[in-house]
N, C-alpha and C positions, 0 to 999 in steps of 0.2 A: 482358337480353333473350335472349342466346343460351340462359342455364337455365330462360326460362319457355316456350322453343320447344322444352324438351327435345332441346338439339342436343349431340352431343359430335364431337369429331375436333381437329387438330392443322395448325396453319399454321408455317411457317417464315421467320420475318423476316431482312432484314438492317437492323441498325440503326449508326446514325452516334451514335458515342459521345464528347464531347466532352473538353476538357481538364478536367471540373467532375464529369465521372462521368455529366453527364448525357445526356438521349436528346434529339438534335439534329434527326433525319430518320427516318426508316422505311419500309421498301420491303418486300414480299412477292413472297421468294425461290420459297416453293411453297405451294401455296393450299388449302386445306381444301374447296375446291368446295362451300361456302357463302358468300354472301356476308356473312350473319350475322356466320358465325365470325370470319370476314377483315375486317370491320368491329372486331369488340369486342379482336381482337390488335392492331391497329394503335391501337385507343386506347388498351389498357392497357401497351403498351410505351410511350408517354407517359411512366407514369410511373415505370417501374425505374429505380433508383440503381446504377451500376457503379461499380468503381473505377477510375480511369483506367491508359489505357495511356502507359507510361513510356519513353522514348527520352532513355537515360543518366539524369540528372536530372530529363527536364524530360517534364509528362505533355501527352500528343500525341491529336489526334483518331485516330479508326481505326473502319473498318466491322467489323462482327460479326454473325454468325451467331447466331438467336434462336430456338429450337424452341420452342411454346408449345400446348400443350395446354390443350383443353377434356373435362375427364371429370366425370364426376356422381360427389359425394360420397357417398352413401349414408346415408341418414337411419337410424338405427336407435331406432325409438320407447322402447323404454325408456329409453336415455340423454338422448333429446329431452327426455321428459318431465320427469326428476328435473332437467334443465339450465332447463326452462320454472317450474318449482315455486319453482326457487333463486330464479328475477330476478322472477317475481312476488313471493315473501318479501321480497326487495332492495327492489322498487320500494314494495311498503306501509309500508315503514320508514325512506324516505330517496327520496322522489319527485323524480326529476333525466330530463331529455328522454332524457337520452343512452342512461339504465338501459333505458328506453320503447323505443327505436329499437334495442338491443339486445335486446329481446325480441321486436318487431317482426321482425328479422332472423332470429333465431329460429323464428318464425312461417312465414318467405319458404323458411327449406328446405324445410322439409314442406310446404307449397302448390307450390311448384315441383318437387317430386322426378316422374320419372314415376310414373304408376299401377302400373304393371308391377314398379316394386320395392318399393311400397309395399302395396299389396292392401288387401282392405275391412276389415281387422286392425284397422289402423290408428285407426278410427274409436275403438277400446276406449280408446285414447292422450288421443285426443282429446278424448273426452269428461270426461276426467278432469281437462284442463286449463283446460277455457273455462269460462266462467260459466254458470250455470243457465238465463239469460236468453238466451244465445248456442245453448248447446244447444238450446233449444226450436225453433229455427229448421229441425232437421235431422229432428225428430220423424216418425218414419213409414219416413225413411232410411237409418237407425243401420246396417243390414243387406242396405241396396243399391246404395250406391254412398259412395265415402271422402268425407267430412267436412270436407278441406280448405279449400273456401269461404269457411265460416262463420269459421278465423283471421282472415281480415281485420275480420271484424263484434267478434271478440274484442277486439281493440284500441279501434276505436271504442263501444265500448259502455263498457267499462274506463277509459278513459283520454281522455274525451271533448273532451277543454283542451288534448290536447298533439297538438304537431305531426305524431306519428306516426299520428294519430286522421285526420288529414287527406291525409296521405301512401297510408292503406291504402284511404280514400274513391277515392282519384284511381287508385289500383292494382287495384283491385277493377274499376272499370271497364272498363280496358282488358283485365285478364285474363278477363272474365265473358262477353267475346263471344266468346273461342274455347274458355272450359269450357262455354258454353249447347251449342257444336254438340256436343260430347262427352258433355253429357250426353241429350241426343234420340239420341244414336248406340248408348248402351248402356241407358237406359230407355227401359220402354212408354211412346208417349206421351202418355196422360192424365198419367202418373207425373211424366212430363219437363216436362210444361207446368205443373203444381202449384210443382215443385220452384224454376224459372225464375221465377213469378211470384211466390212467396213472397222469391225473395233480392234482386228487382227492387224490389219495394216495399217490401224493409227498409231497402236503400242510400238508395230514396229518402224515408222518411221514420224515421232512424237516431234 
């Protein structure tokens, strides 16, 4: 959630670590002034594995200090690409969920990156990786606004039996109501209300 709100910054936990290595309690020592962020550190501190602390022999609980950062990784479209070609090649050759939701994941950087470091470039990437069937969806936009969207409909079009097919249904959703205001904010609006009711009525009849 925090990478599809485009959020970055850094909270500081303390966490109770037990005699097992594991994370026992968690508190937030200083706060990222999101509640987002301080939400998703406190569940993913859940799940680190430490090694316990030791007193002589024997290993002991003990509070710790947790700095945890949220930064954007940086998609860089070429290597997206030849990375997207690979697990497509994989998955036409040896069809497993996991390959799918791996691609899927694939798909979830570059639709969540912001706009701002990916630019309308992007689209050239894109277009190279979805299906013919997928692309036509974006027809008229290639050169107005980034393409991201349409991933999600790449999987569901592709891979229509597998759970990731259903996953990007249910994702689409939720993300398509705060890319609709995004896109009325940067298209004309005839352009923006075209664009809206084209992706509306693909999710709803996939």
């Amino acid at each position: 959630m925090a990478r599809e709100m485009e959020l970055e910054g850094g909270v500081v936990l303390g966490v109770l670590i037990n005699e097992a290595g594991s994370v026992e309690k968690v508190r937030i020592l200083k706060s990222s002034s999101s509640v987002l962020l301080d939400s998703a550190a406190l569940e993913t501190a859940y799940t680190f594995k430490f090694s316990p602390a030791m007193l002589g022999n024997k290993p002991v609980k003990i509070w710790a200090s947790l700095p945890v950062e949220f930064k954007f990784e940086e998609v860089k479209p070429e290597e997206w690409l030849f990375e997207v070609k690979a697990l497509q090649k994989k998955i036409s050759q040896d069809y497993k969920e996991s390959l799918i939701m791996d691609l899927y994941k694939l798909y979830k950087k570059l639709i969540f990156s912001p706009k701002k470091t990916i630019g309308i470039k992007v689209n050239d990437y894109i277009k190279l990786a979805v299906l013919d069937r997928t692309a036509k969806l974006w027809d008229g936009y290639w050169r107005l606004y980034p393409a991201t969207p349409i991933l999600f409909f790449d999987v569901i079009y592709r891979y229509p039996d597998s759970y990731a097919r259903f996953e990007a249904e249910e994702e689409f959703n939720k993300f398509f109501e705060r890319e609709a205001i995004t896109i009325r904010s940067t298209l004309p609006p005839i352009s923006a209300d075209t664009l809206i009711l084209r992706l509306k009525g693909a999710i709803e009849t996939p």
